[in-house]
C-alpha positions, 0 to 999 in steps of 0.5 A: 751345648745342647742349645747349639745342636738344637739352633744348628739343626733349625737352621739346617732344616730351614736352609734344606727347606728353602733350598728344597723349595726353589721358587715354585710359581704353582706351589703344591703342598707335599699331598698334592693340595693347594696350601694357601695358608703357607708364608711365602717371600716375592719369590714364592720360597715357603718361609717358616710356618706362622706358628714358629715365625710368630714365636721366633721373630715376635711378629715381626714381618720381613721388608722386601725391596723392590731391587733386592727381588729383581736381583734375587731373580737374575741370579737364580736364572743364571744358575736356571733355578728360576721357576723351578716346580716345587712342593709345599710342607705342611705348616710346622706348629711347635712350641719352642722354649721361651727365647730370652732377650727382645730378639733372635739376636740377644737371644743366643749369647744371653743363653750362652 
């Protein structure tokens, strides 16, 4: 139970974060410094810090198609949130539980 309000509370965080985030082409952090050191899709959306990205997808590193962009870009200039200004968070360094299973995917229903 308390595992389930936990992932809830990621995911909420991380679906605010990136919506918070809409695809800044200058991105600042919130002090209003460059942060270089910030992972960023082709969109230029902050993804999760390296600290939890290493711990939750083991390394693993997202493949981004060429289409699925271009697509990704139409559709948000449709609803004109292309370019959008935005501010960076500081990068999150949290140690989480060990995760059972080879994958975020195993992990949930083996803990549940």
């Amino acid at each position: 139970m308390l595992c389930t309000a936990l992932c809830q509370g990621l995911f909420s965080l991380l679906r605010w974060t990136c919506l918070r985030r809409l695809y800044s082409t200058n991105p600042q952090s919130l002090q209003g410094e460059d942060s270089s050191d910030a992972r960023l899709n082709p969109l230029n959306i902050q993804m999760l810090s390296k600290n939890l990205h290493r711990q939750i997808f083991r390394g693993l590193e997202p493949n981004y198609r060429e289409e699925d962009v271009k697509r990704s870009i139409r559709h948000l200039q449709k609803h004109q949130l292309w370019g959008k200004e935005t501010s960076l968070l500081s990068d999150v360094e949290l140690k989480l539980p060990q995760m059972y299973g080879k994958n975020i995917d195993e992990h949930f229903p083996r803990l549940g």
